[in-house]
N, C-alpha and C positions, 0 to 999 in steps of 0.2 A: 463672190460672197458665199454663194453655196459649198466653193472648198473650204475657205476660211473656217465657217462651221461644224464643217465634217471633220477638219485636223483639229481645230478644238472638241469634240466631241471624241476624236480617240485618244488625243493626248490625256485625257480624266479617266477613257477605258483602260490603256495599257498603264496608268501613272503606277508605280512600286508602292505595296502599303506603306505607310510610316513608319519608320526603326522606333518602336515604343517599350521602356519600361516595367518593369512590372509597375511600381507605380503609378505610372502614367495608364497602365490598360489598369488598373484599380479603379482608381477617380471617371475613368470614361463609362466603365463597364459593371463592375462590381457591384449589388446591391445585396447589404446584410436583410438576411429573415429574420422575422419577430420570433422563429422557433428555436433561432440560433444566437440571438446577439440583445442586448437591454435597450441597442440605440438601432433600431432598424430604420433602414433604407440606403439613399447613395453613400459609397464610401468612401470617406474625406483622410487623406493623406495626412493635410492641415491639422488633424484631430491630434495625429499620433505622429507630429513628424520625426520623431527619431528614428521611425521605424522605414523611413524611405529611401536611408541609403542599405539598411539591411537589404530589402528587399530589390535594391536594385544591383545589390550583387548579385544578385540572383537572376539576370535578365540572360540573353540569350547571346549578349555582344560582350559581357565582363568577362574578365579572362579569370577570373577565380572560379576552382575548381572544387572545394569547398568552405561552406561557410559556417559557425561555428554561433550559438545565440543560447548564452549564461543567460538567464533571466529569472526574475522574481515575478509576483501574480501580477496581473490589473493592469500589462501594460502593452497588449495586445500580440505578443507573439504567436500563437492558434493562428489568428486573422490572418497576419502576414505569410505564413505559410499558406492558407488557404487560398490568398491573391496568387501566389506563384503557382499554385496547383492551376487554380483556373486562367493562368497566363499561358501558361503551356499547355492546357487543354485547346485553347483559341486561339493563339497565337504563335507557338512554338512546338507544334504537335509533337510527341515523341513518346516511347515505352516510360512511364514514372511509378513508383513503388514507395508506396505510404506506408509505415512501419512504425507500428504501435508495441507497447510490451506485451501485449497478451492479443491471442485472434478475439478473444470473445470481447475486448477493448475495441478493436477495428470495427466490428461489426457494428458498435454502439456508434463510432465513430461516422461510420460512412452514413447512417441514417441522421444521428443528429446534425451533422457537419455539411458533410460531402454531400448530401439529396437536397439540403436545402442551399447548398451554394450552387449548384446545376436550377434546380427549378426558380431560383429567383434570378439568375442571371439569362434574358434572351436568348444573347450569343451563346451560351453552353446550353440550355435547353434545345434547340436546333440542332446542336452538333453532336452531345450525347446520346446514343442509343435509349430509348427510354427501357424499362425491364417488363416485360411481356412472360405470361406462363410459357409459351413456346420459345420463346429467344434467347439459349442461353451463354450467348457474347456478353450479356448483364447480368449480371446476379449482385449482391451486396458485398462481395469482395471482389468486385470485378468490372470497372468500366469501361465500354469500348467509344473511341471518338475516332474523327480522322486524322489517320496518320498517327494514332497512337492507341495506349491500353493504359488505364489505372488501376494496378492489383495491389489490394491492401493487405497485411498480412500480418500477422504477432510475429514477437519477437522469442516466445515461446515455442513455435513451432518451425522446427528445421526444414519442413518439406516446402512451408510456403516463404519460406527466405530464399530457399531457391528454386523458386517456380516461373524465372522468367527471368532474363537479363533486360534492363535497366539502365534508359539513360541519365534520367533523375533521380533522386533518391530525398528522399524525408522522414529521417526517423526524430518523430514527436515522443518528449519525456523517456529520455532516453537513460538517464539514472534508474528507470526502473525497471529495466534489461536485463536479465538475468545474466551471470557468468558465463554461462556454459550451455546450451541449446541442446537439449538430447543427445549429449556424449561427441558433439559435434564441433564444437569450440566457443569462441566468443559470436556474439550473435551480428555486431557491429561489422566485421570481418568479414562474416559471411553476407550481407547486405554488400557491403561497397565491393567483394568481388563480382558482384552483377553488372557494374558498368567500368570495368576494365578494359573493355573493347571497345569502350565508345573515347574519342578524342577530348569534345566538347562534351565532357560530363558534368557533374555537378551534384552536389552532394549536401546537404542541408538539416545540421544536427541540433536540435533543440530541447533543452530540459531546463528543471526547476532541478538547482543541485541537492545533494543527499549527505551524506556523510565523508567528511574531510578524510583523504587517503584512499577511497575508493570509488569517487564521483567519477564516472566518466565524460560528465561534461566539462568536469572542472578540468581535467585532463588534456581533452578535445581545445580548453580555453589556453592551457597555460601554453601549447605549441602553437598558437597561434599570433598576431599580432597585437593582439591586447587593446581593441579599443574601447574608448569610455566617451559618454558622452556631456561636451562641457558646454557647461549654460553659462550666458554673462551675469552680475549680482545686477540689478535693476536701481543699488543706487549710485557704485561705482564702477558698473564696466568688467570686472574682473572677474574673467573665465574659469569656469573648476567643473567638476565634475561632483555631484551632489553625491554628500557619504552621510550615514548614519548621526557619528561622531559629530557631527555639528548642527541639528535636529534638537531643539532644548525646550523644556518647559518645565512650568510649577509642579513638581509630585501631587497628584491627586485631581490636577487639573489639565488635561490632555489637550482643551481646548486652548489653552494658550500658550500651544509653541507655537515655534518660529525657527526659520532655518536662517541660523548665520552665516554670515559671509564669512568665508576661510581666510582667515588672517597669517595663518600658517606659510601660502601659499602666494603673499601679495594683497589678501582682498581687504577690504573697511571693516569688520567683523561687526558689520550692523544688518540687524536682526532684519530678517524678510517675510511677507506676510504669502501667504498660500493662493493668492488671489492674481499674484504677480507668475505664477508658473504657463502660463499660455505663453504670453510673451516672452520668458527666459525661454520655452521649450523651441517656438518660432527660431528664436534668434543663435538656438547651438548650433554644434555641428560636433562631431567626429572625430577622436584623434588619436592615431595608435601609440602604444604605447614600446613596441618592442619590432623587429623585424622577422615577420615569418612569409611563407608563403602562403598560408593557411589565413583565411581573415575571420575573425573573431570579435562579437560584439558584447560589452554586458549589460545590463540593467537591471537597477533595484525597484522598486517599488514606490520609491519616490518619484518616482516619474510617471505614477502612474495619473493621468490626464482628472482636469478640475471634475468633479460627480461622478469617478470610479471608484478610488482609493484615495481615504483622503490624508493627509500627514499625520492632524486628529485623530485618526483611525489606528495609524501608526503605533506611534505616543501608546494610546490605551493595549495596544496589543504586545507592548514592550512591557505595559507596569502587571498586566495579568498573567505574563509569562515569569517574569520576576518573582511576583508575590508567591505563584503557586511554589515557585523551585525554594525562596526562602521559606515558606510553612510545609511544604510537605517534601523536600526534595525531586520534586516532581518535574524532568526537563522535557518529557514532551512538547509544551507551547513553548520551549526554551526553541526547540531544535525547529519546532515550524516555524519559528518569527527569523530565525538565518535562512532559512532554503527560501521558505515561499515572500516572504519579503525584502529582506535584505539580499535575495539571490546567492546566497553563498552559503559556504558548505560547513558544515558542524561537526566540530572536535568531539566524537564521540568517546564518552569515559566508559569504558568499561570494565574497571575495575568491579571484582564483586566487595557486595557490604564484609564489613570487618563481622568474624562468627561472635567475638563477642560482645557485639553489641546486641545482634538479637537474642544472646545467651543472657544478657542480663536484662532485658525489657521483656520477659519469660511471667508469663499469666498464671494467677491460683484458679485457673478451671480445673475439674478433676477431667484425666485423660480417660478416653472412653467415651466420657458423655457429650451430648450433644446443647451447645449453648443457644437458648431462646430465640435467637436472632438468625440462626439456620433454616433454612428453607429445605436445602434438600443434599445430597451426601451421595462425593465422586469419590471414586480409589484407583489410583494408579499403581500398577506392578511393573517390578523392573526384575529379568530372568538371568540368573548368572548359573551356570554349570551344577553349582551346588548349594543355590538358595533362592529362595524369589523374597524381593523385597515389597510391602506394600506400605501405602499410606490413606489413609481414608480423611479426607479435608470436606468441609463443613460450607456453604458457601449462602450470602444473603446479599440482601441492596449493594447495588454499587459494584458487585464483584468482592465486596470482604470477605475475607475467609480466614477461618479455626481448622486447625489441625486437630483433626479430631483422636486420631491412631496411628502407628505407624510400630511396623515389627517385622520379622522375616521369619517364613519357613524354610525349615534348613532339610536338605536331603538332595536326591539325585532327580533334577529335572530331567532328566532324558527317562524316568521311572512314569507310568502312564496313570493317570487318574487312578482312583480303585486300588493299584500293587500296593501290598504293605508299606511302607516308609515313604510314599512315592511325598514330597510337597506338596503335589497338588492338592491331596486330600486335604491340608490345612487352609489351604488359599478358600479351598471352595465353603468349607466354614468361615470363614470372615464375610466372606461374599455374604451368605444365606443368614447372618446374622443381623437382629433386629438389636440397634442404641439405640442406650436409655437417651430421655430429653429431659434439661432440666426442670423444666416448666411440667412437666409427666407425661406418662404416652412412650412410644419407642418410636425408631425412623428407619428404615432399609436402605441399602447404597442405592440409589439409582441408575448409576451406571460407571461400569467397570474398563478400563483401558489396561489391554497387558501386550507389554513388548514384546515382537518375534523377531527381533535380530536373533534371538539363542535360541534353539532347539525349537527352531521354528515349526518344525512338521505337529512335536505334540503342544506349543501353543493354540497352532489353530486346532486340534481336537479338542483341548478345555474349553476354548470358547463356544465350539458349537452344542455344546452339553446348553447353553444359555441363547435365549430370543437374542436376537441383532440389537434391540432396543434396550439392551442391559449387561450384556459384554461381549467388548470389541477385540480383534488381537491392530494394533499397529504399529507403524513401521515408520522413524525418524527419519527425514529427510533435514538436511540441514539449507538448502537451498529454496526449499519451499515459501511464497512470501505471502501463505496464508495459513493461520492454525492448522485448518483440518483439511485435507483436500479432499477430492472426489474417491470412493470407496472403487477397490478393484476387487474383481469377481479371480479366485484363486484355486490350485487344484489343491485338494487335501489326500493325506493318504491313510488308509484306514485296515490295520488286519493286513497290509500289503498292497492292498489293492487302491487304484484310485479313483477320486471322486474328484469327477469335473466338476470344476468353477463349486469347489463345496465348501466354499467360506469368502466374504468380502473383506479385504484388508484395507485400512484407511491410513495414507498417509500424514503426518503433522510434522508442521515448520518448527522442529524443535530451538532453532535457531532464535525464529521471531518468538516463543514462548520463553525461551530462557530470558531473551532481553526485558522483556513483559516484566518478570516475575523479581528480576534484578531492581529493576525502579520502583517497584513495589516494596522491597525488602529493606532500601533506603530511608522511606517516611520514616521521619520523627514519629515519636509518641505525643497524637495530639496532648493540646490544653484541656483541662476541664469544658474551658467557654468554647471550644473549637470542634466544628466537626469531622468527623473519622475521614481519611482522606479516600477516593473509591480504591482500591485494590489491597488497602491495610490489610496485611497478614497478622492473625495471631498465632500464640504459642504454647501450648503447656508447660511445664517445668521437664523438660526432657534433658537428657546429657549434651555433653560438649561435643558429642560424635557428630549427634545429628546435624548442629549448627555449622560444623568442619564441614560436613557432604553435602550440605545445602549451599554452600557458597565458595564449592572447590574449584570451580571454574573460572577462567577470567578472557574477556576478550580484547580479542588481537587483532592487528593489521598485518597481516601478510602477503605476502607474493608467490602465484605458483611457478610451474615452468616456462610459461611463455613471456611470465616479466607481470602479470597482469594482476593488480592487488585487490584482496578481497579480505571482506572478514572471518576468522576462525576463533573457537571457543575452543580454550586450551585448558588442561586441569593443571593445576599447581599441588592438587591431593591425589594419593592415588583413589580414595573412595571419594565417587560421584552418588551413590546410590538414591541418596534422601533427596538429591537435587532433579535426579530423572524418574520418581516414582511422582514429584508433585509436578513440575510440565506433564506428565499422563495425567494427573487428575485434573489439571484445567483442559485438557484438550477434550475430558469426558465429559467437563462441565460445559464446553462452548456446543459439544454436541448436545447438554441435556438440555440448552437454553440460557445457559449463563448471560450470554450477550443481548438477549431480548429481555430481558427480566426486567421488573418493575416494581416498584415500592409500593408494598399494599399500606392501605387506609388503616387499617387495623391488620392487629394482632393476629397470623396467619392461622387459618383452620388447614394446614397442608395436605394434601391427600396422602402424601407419603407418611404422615404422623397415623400413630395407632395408640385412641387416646384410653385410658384407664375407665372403666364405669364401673357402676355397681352390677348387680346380678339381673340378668332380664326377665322380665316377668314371661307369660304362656303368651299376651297381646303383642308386648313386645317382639318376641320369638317372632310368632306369624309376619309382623311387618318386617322383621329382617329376612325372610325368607324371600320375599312380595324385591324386598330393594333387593338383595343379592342377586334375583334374576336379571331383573332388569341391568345395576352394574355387570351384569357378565355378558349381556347380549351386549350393550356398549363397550365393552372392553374386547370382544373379540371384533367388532365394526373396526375400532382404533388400530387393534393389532394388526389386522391386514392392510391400512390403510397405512400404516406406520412400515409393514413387512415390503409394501409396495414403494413407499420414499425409498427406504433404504437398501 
């Protein structure tokens, strides 16, 4: 009796864990956090089952080496990677590499994400390293467990792409990867050469796609098997995979669609209620479409589970993307309602607007003056050899903007401030010059953006003749996926000699500001009854020149040397001028606030306006003295405060 016992008692000690799933360790182990998820606590497969054979490609026993997940919002992709991360953390221990677009994304990442799937799950709080001031095996890009390491990393930075070889690999939103990593190549490349030494690797690419022709997921999707996932219609049986095109209701009334059965396809084309989707989603399954070795999954947004995203929801985000693009030509909700719900990628037009259509929708403003509805006044300079071109635009609620000036000084920019004929002397009178306003008063630019591609050394001496806080010199970066980026501290040279770090140059996504300024230049001329759309550009009655330079550009899908396609702005004119003096003046506008700005209650008392009065009296004198102090002791507080931001 007493052996009988004791062989049963080792036979439960030596028995082999389970061969389990990711899925399968999900539902055992898994618990979402309320800091992380709307439905917190255990995680139910059932909930989201399409996403179970995704994720169990991802198990430790499939032979797929990577796997490939096109997806729209609402339908749990994040999650499902999250499970694999924490199946390999406890189950499958190994080196794994979370790859984000940007480090400063990962970082948000691993506290919102990755801290709280560690600290809600037992089994990984036990087995993760917790982070201690002395213990630096942990840090926030950096988790150590047994038998393995999780280092997260941006996709912007080459050092930490390869800061470790990698059996696992998950790059999340991966269409927002940059081309090219610090002169280093494609970013996607250099990640998956991390786990080229390992047999059993595994590789796992996940985004919401971008733009048709340069999506790298969509790419990632189309070499792969192709599958889709097909639900039965609940009144006759018949298998399809749920598309857009057959999603219908009343105009006006979002609440009563219905997705029909594909009759295309075999089905009863009768109309199905949203109610019946647990059951359709329960009873799919899987089915490729093409043969590769690569496995590939997609999902649109109709699948996304009953109280996430609902069809409803759908429906109204189709008729408000519609409406905006029929009144104002405006495809921004165009292009979000393809990527982020429909999962699929968007035929970007980038044609630019026809010149004479904004030649003839040309305003009786007088040029010069400053129209009532102005707030405050940017000018961008663009430097050619032997002219500088500027434009001074106007800008209020919403982002609308008047072009307020626009002229060029002609002479020898490589000539230094001060010399006789030099341009700059003219530039720097526009600068220090006070417009008139129509309503009365004048208004000063407030800040000045000038390009140092050309003669760059006396750029940055013009600017530093002026505070940081009222002109800049910067420098186009066409890869940038943000306006304005981080200022860099630069050497100047002065008399021969040089001065360290003696001027800040700020990079701008000339790229993302040209497309900005393109769909902007599209809007119709509201209706009377209709309001101004946000980015409506106005115009004075200016020549045919200006309207050719302002819309000489057009963009293009190309391919560089390695095969890899990207977008590029091409000129069809030889003169771009008017079009890269106003991206400088929005990029001087997003630095003066443009993008925070608010619609006042009233009629603005601007600080930048300088209003007309009568004569002041001896009383009055003395209390302007009494307030000039005070404004200069606060304005020197600001300026250093301001000297110190920037």
């Amino acid at each position: 009796m007493h052996a009988s016992l004791l062989n049963r008692f080792a036979a439960e000690v030596l028995k082999p864990d389970p061969i389990l799933s990711v899925s399968e360790w999900a539902d055992q182990h898994r618990v979402l956090s309320k800091k992380a998820s709307s439905e917190a606590g255990p995680w139910r497969t059932s909930r989201t089952p399409y996403l179970k054979e995704i994720m169990d490609c991802l198990s430790i026993f499939h032979p797929a080496q990577k796997v490939v997940f096109k997806k729209g919002s609402q339908v749990g992709g994040t999650e499902s990677g999250n499970n694999w991360l924490g199946y390999v953390m406890d189950y499958a221990p190994g080196p794994f590499m979370l790859v984000l677009p940007t480090v400063d994304l990962a970082r948000k990442v691993s506290r919102q994400r990755i801290e709280p799937l560690i600290e809600e799950c037992p089994r990984l709080n036990e087995k993760v390293r917790a982070k201690k001031s002395r213990d630096s095996s942990t840090t926030i890009l950096l988790k150590d467990f047994p038998g393995g390491t999780l280092a997260l990393a941006g996709a912007n930075s080459a050092a930490g792409l390869k800061s470790m070889p990698a059996r696992f690999v998950m790059l999340d939103e991966l269409d927002e990867f940059p081309l090219d990593v610090e002169g280093q190549g494609d970013p996607v490349s250099l990640v998956l050469a991390r786990s080229r030494t390992f047999s059993r690797r595994k590789a796992f690419l996940v985004s919401t796609p971008t733009i048709d022709g340069i999506s790298k997921i969509d790419d990632e999707f189309e070499i792969s098997d192709k599958r889709f996932y097909f639900v039965p219609c609940p009144h006759c049986g018949h298998k399809q995979k749920l598309e857009f095109k057959n999603l219908q209701w009343t105009p006006g009334k979002p609440e009563s669609v219905l997705y029909y059965c594909d009759g295309e396809t075999g089905g009863c084309g009768v109309g199905i209620e949203e109610r019946f989707k647990t059951k359709m989603f329960a009873d799919g399954e899987w089915q490729a479409t093409a043969e590769s070795g690569v496995v590939g999954f997609h999902l649109s947004a109709l699948y996304s589970p009953i109280g996430w995203f609902s069809w409803k929801e759908i429906a109204a985000a189709k008729e408000e993307a519609d409406n905006e693009f029929q009144k104002y030509r405006k495809t921004e909700k165009l292009k979000a309602f393809h990527n982020t719900i429909l999962g699929e990628t968007y035929k970007e037009v980038g044609d630019a607007p026809e010149w004479k259509n904004l030649y003839q929708r040309r305003e009786k403003y007088e040029i010069g003056t400053v129209p009532k509805q102005v707030q405050f006044l940017t000018m961008g300079v663009d430097v050619q050899k032997d002219r500088l071109h500027f434009e001074v635009v106007g800008w209020g609620h919403n982002r609308e903007s008047w072009s307020i000036d626009m002229g060029v000084c002609l002479g020898d920019t490589a000539l230094a401030f001060g010399v006789n004929d030099s341009p700059w002397n003219g530039l720097a009178q526009v600068i220090d010059k006070e417009f008139t306003r129509e309503d009365g008063g004048t208004m000063p630019v407030k800040m000045v953006a000038v390009d140092s591609g050309y003669n760059t050394q006396h750029v940055y001496n013009f600017c530093r003749r002026y505070p940081i806080t009222r002109v800049i010199p910067i420098k186009g970066m066409d890869s940038l996926s943000v306006m304005v980026g981080q200022p860099r501290a630069v050497d100047v040279k002065l008399s021969g000699k040089t001065i360290r770090r003696g001027i800040k140059v700020f990079a701008i996504g000339v790229s993302l500001l040209k497309s900005e300024l393109y769909s902007w230049l599209k809007f119709l001329v509201p209706e009377a009854e209709q309001e101004t759309p946000p980015g409506f550009c106005h115009f004075p009655e200016y020549g045919e020149d200006y309207f050719k330079e302002l819309t000489a550009e057009r963009l293009l899908i190309k391919k560089n040397r390695r095969g890899f396609a990207h977008t590029e702005w091409v000129k069809e004119r030889e003169r771009n001028e008017a079009l890269d003096c106003r991206i400088y003046a929005r990029a001087a506008a997003s630095l003066a606030g443009l993008d925070r700005f608010k619609k006042p209650k009233t009629p603005p008392a601007e600080k930048n306006v300088v209003a007309k009065v009568n004569e002041p009296s001896q009383t009055d004198n003395e209390t302007r003295q009494v307030n000039e102090k005070n404004v200069a002791s606060r304005g020197a507080r600001r300026v250093r405060r301001e000297s110190s931001f920037w």
